[in-house]
Every structure is written in structure tokens, then in C-alpha cells.
Backbone as JSON Lines, residues from 0, in Angstrom:
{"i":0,"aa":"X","n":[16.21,89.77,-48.07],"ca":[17.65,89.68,-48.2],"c":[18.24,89.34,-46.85]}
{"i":1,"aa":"X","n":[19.09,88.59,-46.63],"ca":[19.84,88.18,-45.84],"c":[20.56,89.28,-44.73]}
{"i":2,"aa":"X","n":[19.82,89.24,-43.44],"ca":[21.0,90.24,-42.76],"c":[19.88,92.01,-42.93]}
{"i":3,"aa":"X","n":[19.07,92.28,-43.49],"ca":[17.86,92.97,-43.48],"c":[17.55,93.64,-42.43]}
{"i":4,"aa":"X","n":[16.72,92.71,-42.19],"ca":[16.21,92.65,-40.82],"c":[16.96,92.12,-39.35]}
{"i":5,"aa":"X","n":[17.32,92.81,-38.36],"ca":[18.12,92.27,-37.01],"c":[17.18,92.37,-35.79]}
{"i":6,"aa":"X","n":[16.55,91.09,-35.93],"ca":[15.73,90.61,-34.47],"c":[16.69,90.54,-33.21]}
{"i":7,"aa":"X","n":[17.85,90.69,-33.71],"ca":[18.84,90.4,-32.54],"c":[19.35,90.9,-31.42]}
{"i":8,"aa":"X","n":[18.88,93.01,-31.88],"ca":[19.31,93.78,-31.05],"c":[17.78,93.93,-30.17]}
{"i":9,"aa":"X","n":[18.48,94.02,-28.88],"ca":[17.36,94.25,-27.81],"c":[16.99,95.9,-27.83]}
{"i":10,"aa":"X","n":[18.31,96.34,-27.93],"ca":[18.53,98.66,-28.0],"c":[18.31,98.68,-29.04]}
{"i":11,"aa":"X","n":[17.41,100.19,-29.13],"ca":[16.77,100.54,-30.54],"c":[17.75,101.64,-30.67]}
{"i":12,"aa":"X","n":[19.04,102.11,-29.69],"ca":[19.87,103.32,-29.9],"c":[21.35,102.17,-29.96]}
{"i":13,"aa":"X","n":[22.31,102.44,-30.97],"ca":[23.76,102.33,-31.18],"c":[24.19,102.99,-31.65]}
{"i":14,"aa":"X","n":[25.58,103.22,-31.05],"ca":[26.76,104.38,-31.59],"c":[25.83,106.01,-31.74]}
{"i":15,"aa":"X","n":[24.39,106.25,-30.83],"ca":[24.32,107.49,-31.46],"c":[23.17,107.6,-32.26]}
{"i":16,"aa":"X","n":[23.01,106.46,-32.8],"ca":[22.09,106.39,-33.92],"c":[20.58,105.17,-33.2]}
{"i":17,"aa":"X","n":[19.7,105.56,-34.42],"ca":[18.33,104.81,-33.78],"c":[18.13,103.72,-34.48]}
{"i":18,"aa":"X","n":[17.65,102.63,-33.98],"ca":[17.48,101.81,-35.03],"c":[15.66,101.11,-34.5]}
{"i":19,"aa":"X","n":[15.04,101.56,-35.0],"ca":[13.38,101.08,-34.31],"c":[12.64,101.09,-35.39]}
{"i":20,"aa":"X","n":[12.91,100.95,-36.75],"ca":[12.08,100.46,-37.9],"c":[12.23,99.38,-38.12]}
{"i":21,"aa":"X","n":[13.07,98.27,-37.55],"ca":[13.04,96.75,-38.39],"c":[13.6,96.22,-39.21]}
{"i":22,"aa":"X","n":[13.93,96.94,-39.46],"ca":[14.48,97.33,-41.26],"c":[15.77,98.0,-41.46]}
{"i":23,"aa":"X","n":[16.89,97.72,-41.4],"ca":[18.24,99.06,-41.39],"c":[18.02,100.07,-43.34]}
{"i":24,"aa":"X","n":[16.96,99.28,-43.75],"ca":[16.96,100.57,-44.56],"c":[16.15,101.63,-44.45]}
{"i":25,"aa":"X","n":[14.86,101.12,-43.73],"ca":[14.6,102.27,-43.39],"c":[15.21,102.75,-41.84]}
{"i":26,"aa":"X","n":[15.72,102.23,-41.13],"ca":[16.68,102.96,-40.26],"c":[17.34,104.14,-40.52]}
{"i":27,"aa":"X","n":[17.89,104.02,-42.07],"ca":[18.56,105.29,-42.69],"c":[17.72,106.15,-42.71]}
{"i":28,"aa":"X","n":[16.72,106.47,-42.82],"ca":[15.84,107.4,-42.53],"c":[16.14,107.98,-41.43]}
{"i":29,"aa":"X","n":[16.44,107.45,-40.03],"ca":[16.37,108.31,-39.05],"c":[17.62,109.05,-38.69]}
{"i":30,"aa":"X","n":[18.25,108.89,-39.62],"ca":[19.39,109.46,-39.71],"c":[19.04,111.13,-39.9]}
{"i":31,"aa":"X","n":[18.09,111.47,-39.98],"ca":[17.61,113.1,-40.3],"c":[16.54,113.06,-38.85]}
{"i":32,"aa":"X","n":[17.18,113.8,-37.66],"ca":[16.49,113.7,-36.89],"c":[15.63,114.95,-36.77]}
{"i":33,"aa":"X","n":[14.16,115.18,-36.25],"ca":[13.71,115.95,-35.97],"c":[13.05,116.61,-37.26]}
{"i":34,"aa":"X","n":[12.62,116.11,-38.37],"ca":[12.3,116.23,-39.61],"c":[11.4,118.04,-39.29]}
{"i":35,"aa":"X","n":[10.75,117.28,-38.4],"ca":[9.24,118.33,-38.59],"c":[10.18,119.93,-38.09]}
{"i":36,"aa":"X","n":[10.62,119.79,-37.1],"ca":[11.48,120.87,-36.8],"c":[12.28,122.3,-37.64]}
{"i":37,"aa":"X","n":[12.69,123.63,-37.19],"ca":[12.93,124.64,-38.08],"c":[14.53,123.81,-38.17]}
{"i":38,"aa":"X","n":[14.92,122.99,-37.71],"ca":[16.38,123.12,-37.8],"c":[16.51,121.49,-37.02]}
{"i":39,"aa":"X","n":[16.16,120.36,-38.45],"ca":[16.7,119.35,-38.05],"c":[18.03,119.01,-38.18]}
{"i":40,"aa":"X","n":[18.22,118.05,-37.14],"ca":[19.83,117.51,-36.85],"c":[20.01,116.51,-37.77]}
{"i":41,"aa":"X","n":[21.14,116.74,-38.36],"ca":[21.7,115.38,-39.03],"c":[23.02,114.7,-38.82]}
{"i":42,"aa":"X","n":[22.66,113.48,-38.61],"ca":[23.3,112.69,-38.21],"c":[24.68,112.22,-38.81]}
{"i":43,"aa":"X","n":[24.86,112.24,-40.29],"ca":[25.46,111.93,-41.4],"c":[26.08,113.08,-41.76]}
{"i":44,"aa":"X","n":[27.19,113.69,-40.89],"ca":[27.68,114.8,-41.34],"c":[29.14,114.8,-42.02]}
{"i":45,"aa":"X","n":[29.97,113.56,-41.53],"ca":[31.26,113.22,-41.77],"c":[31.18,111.98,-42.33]}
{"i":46,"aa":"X","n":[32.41,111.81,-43.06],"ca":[32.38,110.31,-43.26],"c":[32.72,109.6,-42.27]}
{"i":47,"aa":"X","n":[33.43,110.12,-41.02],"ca":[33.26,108.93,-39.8],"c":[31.98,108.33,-38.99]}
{"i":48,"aa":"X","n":[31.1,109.47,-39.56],"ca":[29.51,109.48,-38.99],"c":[29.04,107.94,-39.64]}
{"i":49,"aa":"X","n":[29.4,108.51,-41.59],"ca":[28.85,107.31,-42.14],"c":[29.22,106.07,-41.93]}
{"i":50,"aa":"X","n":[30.76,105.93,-41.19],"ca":[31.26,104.85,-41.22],"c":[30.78,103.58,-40.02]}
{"i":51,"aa":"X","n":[30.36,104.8,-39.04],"ca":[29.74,104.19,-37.58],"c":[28.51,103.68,-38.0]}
{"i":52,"aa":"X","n":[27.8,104.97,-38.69],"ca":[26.85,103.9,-38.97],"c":[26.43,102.79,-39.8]}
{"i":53,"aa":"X","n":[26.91,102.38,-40.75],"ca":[27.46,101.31,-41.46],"c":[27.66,100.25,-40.79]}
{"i":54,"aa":"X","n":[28.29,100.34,-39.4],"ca":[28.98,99.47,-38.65],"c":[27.49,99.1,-37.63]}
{"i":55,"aa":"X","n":[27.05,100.16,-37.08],"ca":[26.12,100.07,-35.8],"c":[24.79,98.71,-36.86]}
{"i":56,"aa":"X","n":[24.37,99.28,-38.05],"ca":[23.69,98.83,-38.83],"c":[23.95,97.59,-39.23]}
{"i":57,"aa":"X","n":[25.07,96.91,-38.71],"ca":[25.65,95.58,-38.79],"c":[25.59,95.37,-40.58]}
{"i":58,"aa":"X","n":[26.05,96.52,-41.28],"ca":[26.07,96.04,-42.99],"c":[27.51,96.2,-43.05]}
{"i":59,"aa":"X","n":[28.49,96.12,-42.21],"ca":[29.83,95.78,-42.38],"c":[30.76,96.97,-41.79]}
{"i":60,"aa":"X","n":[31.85,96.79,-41.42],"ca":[32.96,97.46,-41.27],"c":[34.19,97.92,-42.49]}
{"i":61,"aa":"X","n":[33.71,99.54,-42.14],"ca":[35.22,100.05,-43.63],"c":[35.86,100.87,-42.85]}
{"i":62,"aa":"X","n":[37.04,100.75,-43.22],"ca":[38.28,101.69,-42.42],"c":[37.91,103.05,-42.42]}
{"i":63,"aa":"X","n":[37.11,103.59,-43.93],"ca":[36.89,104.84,-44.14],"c":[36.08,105.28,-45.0]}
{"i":64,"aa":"X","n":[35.48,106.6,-45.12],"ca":[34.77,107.26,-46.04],"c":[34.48,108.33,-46.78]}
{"i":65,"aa":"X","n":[34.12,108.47,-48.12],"ca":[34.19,109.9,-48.39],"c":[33.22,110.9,-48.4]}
{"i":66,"aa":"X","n":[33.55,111.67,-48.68],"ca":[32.3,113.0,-48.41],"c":[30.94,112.49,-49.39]}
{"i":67,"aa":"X","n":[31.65,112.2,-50.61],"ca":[30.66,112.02,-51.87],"c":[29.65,110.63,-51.68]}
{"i":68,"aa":"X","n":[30.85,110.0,-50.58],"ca":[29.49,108.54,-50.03],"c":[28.5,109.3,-49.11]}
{"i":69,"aa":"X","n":[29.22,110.45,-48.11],"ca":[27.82,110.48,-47.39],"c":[26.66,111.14,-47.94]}
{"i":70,"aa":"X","n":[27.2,112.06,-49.29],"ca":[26.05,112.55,-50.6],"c":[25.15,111.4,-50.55]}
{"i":71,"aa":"X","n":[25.74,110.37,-50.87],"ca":[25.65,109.33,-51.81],"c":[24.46,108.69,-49.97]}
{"i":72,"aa":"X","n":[24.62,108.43,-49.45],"ca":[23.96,107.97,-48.09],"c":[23.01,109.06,-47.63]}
{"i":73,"aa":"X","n":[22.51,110.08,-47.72],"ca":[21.69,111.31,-47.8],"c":[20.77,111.16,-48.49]}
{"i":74,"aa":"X","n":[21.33,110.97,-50.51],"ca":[20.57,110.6,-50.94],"c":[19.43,109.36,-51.14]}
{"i":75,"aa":"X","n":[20.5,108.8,-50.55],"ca":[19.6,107.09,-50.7],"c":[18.65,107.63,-49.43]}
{"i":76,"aa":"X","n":[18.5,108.21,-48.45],"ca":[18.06,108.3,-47.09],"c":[16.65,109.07,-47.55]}
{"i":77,"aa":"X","n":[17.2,109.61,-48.43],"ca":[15.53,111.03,-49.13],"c":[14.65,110.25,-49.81]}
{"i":78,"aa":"X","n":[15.4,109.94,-50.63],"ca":[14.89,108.63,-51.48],"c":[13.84,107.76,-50.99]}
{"i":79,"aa":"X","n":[14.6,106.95,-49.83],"ca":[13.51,105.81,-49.08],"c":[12.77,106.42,-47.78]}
{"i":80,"aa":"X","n":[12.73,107.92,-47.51],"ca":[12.11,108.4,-46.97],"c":[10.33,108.69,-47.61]}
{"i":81,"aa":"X","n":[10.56,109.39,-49.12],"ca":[9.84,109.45,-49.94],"c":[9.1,108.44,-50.15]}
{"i":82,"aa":"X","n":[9.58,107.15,-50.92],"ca":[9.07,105.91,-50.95],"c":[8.09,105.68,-49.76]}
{"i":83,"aa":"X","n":[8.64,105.68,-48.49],"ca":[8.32,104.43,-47.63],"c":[6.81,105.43,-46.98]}
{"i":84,"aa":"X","n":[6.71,107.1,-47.19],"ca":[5.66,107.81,-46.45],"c":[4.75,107.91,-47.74]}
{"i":85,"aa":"X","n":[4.62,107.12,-49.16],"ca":[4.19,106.95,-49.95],"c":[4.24,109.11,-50.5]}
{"i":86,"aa":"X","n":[4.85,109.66,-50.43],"ca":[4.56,110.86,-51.07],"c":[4.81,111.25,-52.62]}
{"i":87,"aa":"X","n":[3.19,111.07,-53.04],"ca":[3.65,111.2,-54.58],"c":[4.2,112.06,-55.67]}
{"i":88,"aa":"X","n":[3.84,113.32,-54.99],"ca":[4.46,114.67,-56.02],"c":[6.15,113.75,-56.11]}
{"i":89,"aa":"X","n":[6.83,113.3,-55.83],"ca":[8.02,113.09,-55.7],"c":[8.75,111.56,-56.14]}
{"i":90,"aa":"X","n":[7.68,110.76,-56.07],"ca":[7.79,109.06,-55.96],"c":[8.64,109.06,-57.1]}
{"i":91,"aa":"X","n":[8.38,109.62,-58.39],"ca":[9.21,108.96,-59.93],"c":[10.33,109.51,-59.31]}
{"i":92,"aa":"X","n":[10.74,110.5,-58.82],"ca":[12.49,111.16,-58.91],"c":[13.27,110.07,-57.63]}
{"i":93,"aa":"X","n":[12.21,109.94,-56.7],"ca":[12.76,108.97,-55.34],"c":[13.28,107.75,-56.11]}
{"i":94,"aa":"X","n":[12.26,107.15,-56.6],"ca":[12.32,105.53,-57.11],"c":[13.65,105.9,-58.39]}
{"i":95,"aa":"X","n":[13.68,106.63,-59.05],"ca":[14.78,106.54,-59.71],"c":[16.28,106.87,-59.24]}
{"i":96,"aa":"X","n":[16.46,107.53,-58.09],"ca":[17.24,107.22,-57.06],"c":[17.66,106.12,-56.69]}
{"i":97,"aa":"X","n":[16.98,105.52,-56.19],"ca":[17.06,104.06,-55.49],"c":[17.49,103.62,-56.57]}
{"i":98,"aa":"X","n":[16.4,103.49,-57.94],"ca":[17.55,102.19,-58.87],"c":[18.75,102.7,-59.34]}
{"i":99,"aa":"X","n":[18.65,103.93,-59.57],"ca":[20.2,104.23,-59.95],"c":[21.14,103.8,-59.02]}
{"i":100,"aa":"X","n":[20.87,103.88,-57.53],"ca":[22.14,103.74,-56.7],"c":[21.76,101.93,-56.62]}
{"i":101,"aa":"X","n":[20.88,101.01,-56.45],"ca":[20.79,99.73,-56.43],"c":[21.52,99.4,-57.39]}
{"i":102,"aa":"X","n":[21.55,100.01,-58.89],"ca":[22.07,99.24,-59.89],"c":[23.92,99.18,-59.99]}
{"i":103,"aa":"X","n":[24.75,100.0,-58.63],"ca":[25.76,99.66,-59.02],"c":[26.54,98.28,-58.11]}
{"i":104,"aa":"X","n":[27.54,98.42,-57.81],"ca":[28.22,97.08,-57.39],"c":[28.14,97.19,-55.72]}
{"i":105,"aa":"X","n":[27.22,95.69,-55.61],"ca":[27.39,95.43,-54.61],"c":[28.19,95.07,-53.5]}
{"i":106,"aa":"X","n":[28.01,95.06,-52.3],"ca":[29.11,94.32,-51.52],"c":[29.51,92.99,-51.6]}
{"i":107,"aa":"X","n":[30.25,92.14,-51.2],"ca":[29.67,90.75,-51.54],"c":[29.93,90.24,-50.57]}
{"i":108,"aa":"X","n":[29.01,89.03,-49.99],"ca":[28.37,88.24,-49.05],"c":[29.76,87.24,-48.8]}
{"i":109,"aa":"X","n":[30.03,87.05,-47.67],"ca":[31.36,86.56,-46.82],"c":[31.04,85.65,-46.18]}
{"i":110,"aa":"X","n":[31.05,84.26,-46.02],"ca":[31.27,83.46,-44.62],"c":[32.67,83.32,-44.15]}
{"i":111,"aa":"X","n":[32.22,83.95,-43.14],"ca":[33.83,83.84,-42.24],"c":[33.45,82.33,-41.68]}
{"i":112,"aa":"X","n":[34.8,82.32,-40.96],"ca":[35.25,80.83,-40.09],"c":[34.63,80.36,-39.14]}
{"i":113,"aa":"X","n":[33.94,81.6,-38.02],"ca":[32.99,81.35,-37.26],"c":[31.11,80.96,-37.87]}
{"i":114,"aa":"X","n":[31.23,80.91,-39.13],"ca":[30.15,80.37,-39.98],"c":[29.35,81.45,-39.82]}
{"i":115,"aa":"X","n":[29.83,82.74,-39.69],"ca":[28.73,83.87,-40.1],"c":[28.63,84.5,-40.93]}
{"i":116,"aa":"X","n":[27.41,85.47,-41.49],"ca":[27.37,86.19,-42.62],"c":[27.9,87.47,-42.72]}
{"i":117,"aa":"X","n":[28.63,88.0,-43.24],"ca":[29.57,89.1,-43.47],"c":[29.35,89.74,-44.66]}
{"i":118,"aa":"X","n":[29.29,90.89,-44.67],"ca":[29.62,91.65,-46.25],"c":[31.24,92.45,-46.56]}
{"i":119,"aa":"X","n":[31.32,92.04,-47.24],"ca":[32.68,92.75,-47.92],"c":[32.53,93.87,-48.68]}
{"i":120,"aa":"X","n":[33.4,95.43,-48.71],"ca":[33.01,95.78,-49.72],"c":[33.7,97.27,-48.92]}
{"i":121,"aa":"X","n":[33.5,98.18,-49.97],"ca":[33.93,99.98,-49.29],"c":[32.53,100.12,-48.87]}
{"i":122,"aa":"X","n":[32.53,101.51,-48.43],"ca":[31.42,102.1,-47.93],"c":[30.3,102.43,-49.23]}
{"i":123,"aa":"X","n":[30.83,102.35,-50.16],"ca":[29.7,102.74,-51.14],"c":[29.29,101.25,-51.48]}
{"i":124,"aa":"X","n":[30.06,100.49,-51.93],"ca":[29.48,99.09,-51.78],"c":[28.29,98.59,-51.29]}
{"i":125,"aa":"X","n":[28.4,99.05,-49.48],"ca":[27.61,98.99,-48.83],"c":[26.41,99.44,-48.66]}
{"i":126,"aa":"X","n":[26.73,100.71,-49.43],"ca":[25.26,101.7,-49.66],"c":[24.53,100.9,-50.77]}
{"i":127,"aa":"X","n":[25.56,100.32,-52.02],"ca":[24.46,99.34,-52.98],"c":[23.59,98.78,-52.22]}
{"i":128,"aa":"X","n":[24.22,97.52,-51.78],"ca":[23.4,96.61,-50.87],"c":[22.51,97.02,-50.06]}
{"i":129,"aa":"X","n":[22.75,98.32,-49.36],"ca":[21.12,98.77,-48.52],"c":[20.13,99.3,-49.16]}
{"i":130,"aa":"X","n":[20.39,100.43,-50.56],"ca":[19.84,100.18,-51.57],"c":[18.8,99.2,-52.18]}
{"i":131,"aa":"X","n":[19.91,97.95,-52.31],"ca":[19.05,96.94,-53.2],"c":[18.03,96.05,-51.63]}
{"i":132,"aa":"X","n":[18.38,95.8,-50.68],"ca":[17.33,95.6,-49.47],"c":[16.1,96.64,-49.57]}
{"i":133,"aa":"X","n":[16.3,97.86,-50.21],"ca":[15.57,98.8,-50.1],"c":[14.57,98.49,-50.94]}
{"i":134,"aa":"X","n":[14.8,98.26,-52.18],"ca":[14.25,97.53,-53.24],"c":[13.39,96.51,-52.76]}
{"i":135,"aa":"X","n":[14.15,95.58,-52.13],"ca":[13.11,94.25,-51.81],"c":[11.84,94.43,-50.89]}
{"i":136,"aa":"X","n":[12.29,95.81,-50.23],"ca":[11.17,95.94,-49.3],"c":[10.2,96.61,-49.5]}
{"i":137,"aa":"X","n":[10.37,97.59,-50.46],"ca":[9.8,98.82,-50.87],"c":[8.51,98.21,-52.01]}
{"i":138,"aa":"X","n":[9.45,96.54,-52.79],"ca":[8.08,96.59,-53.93],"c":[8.49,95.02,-53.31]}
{"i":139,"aa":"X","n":[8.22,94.54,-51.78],"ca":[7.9,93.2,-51.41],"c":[6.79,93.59,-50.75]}
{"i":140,"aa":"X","n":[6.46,92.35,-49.94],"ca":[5.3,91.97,-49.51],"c":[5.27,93.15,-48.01]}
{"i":141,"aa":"X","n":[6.21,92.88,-47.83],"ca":[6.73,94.05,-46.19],"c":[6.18,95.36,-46.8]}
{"i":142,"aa":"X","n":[6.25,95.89,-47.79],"ca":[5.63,97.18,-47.88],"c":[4.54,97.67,-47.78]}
{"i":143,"aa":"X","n":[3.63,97.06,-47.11],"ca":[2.1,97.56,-46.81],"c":[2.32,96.96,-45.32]}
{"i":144,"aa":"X","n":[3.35,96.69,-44.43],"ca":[2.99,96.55,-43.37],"c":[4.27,97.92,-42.62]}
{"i":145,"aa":"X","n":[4.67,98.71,-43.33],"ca":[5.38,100.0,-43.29],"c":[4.54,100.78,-42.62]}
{"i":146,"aa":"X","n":[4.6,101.68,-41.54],"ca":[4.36,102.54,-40.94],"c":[4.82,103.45,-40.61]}
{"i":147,"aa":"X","n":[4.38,105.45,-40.44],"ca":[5.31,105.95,-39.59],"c":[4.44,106.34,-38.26]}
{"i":148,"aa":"X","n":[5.17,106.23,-36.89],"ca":[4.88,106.44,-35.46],"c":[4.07,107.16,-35.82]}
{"i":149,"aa":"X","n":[2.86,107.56,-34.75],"ca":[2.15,108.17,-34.7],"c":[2.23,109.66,-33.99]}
{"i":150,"aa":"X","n":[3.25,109.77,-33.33],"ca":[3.51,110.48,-32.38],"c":[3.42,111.61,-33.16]}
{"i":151,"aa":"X","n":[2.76,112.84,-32.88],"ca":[2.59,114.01,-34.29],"c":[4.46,114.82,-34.11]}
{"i":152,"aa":"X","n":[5.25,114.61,-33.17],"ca":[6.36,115.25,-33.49],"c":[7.28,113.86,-33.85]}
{"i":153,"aa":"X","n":[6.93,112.8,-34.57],"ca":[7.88,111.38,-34.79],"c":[7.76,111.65,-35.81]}
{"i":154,"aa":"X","n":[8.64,111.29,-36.52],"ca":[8.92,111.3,-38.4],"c":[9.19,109.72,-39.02]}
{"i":155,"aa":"X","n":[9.55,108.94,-37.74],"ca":[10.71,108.02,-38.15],"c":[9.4,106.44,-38.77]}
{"i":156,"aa":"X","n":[9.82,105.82,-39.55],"ca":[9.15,104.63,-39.89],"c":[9.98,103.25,-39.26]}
{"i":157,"aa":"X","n":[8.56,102.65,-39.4],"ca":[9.08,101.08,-38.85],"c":[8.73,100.24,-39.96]}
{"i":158,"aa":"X","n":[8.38,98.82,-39.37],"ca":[8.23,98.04,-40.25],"c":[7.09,97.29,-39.21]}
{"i":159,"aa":"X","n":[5.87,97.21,-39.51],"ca":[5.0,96.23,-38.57],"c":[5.11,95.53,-38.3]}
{"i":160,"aa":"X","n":[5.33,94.89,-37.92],"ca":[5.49,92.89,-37.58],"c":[4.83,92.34,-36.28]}
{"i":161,"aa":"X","n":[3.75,92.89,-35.78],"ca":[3.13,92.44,-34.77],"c":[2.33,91.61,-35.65]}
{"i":162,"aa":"X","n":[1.9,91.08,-34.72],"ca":[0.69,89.76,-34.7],"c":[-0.76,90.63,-35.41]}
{"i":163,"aa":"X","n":[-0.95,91.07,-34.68],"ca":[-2.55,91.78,-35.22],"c":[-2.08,92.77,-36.24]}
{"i":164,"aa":"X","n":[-0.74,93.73,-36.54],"ca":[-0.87,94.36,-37.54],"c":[-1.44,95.86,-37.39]}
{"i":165,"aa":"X","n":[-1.12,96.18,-35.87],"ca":[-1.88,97.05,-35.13],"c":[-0.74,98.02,-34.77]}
{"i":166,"aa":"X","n":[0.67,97.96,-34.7],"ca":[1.91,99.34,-34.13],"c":[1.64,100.07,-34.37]}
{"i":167,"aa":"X","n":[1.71,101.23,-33.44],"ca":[1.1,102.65,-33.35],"c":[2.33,103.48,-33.2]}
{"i":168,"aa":"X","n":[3.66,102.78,-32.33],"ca":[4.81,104.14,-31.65],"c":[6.0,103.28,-32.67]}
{"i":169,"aa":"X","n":[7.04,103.58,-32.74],"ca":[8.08,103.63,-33.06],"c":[8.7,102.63,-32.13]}
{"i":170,"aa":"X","n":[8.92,103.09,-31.11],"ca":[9.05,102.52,-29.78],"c":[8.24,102.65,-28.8]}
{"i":171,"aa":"X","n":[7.96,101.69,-27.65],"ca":[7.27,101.76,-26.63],"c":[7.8,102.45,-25.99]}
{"i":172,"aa":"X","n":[9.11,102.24,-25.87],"ca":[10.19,103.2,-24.27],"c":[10.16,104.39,-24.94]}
{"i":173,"aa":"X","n":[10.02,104.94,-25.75],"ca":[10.14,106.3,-26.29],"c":[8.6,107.12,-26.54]}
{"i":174,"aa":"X","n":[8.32,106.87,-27.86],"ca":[7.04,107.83,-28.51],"c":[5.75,107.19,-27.62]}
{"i":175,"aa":"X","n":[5.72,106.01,-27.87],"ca":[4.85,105.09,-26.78],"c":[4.43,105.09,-25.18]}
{"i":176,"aa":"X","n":[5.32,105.58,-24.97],"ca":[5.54,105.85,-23.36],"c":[4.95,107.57,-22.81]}
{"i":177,"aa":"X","n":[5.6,108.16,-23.83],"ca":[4.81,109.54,-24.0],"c":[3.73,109.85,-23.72]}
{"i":178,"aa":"X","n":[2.97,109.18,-25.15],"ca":[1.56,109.2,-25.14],"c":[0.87,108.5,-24.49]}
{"i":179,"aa":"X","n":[1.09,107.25,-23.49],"ca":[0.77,106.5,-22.74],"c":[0.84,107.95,-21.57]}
{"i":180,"aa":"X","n":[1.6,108.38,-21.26],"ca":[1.65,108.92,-19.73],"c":[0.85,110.64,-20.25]}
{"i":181,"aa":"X","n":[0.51,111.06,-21.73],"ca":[-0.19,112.07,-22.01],"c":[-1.69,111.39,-21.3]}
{"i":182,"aa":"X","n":[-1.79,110.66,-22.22],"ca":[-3.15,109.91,-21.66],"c":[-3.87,109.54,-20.2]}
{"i":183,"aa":"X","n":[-2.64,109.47,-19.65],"ca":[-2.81,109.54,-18.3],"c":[-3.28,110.46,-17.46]}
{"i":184,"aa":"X","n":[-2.42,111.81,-17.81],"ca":[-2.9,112.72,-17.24],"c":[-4.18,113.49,-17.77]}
{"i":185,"aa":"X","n":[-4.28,113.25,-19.11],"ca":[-5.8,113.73,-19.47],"c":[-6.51,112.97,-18.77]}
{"i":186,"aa":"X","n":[-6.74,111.65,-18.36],"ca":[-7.87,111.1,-17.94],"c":[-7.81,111.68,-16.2]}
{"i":187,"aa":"X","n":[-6.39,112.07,-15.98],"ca":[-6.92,112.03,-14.52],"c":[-7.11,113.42,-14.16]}
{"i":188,"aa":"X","n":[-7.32,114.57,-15.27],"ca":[-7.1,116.14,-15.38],"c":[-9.14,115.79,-15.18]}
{"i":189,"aa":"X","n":[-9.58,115.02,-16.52],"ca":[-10.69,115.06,-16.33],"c":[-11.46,114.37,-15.08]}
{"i":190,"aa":"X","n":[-10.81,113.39,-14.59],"ca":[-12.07,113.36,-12.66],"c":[-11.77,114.19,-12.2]}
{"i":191,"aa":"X","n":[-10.14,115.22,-11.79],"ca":[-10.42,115.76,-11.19],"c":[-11.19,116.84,-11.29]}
{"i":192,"aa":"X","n":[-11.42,117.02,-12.63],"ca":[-12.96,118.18,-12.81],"c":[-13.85,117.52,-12.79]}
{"i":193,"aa":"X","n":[-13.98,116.59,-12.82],"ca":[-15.85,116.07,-12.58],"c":[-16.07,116.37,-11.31]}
């Protein structure tokens, strides 16, 4: 789907929020930070929360939002959380999530004057449309190249797209960098005991 995927941003952080899956639907995922944790943070607490991120996610700008969209953005978020870490006790109630919220009215696709692609629509609109991207990715070809970081305290998924098919971190500057400099010091913990 058009607008999906944004090769464009260099920062994997806007407005607050993460964006290092590839994918702004599964981006919504990381909207529940710290999964593994007694007391994860969530991101999606207001509808001004939802509205930023809507915006940061480049799926459009709405003046405003309601409580029942950010239900409604929670749920879609559990949903393609489920899906995308393949967990099956749960997959039929996830996937029927998703189509229920895919199947209502979408946003609709805008060329403005500067010849770019735009979506129109409220905030729930918008949730269709990430929804139905969700769809395309979840039972397209991109869905076996889905990953989540390896990092044992990372929760968050990407989308592979390297060359060999080989991503291990989420991010390099982040989970990547970690375990790069863990590694480090194990190797140099062990000469200095040899």
C-alpha cells in the first residue's frame, strides 16, 4: 500500500514515539513500551497522544481525537502485536480484530497541488487504513521477513529488508549498540583472565 513503508526518515524517534520496524503498522506496536516489564509505559494515553502519533507516522493530520479511537488504536496495536510474534493461543481473536477494524471506512487517498500523497479522513479513518496496510503485510509476501530484536529486554518488531535477510537489533544506535559494546567487554573480561 502506498505510503506503508517510509524509507525517508533517517530518526527512528518522532514526537516521542519510535519508529524502527519499517512498517508504521507495526510501529503501532511500539506504542506499548517496555512490554516485558512489571509496569509497561504506554504511549497512547490521550487522544492528543493518538493524534501525534497519527501525524509523526505520516498517515495524516486530524485536529482531534476520541477516547474510544485510542480503544480503538490499542486494540488494533494487540491485535498486530499478536499476529506479527506469530502467537497462537490467540491468532483467531487477533486476526478477527484486524478484519473487523480493516473492514470499516477508510481514509481516502489525496493528491494535493504539490503532487503528493495525502490521506484524508478523522482519526478513526486513519486507524482503517493502518489496519488494512496491516492486512497487506501480515498475509503478503513481507510477512516472513518480520522479526522481533533480539535484544532479550526488546519487544518491538521490524520488518527485514536487508540484503542477506540477516537483522538481528531493532536498531543499530540502540539494541545493537548494546550488545555490540556487551560483547566487548566479555571478550576483553575474558584476556584479561587468561
Amino acid at each position: 500500500m502506498p505510503g506503508a513503508t517510509d524509507p525517508t526518515h533517517d530518526s527512528d524517534e518522532r514526537d516521542g514515539f519510535r519508529f524502527r520496524g519499517g512498517h508504521r503498522a507495526i510501529d503501532l506496536t511500539a506504542t506499548l513500551q517496555g512490554r516485558l516489564r512489571e509496569m509497561p509505559r504506554e504511549l497512547l494515553n490521550t487522544p492528543d497522544d493518538l493524534v501525534r502519533w497519527l501525524e509523526a507516522a505520516e498517515l495524516g493530520c486530524v485536529p482531534d481525537a476520541t477516547g474510544k479511537q485510542v480503544e480503538t488504536a490499542r486494540t488494533l496495536r494487540e491485535a498486530i502485536y499478536t499476529l506479527a510474534g506469530h502467537q497462537e493461543g490467540d491468532a483467531n481473536e487477533a486476526r478477527t480484530t484486524l478484519n473487523r477494524i480493516a473492514a470499516g471506512v477508510p481514509a481516502v487517498p489525496v493528491l494535493q497541488d504539490n503532487a503528493r500523497f495525502s490521506l484524508a479522513g478523522d482519526a478513526e479513518a486513519l486507524l482503517v487504513t493502518l489496519a488494512r496496510e496491516a492486512v497487506h503485510l501480515l498475509g503478503g509476501r513481507e510477512a516472513s521477513r518480520i522479526r522481533q530484536c533480539q535484544s532479550p529486554t526488546c519487544t518491538i518488531f521490524f520488518v527485514d529488508n536487508s540484503r542477506k535477510g540477516d537483522r538481528r537489533w531493532c536498531s543499530m544506535s540502540a539494541c545493537g549498540n548494546k550488545a555490540k559494546v556487551a560483547e566487548f567487554r566479555q571478550r576483553r573480561n575474558l584476556d584479561a583472565a587468561s
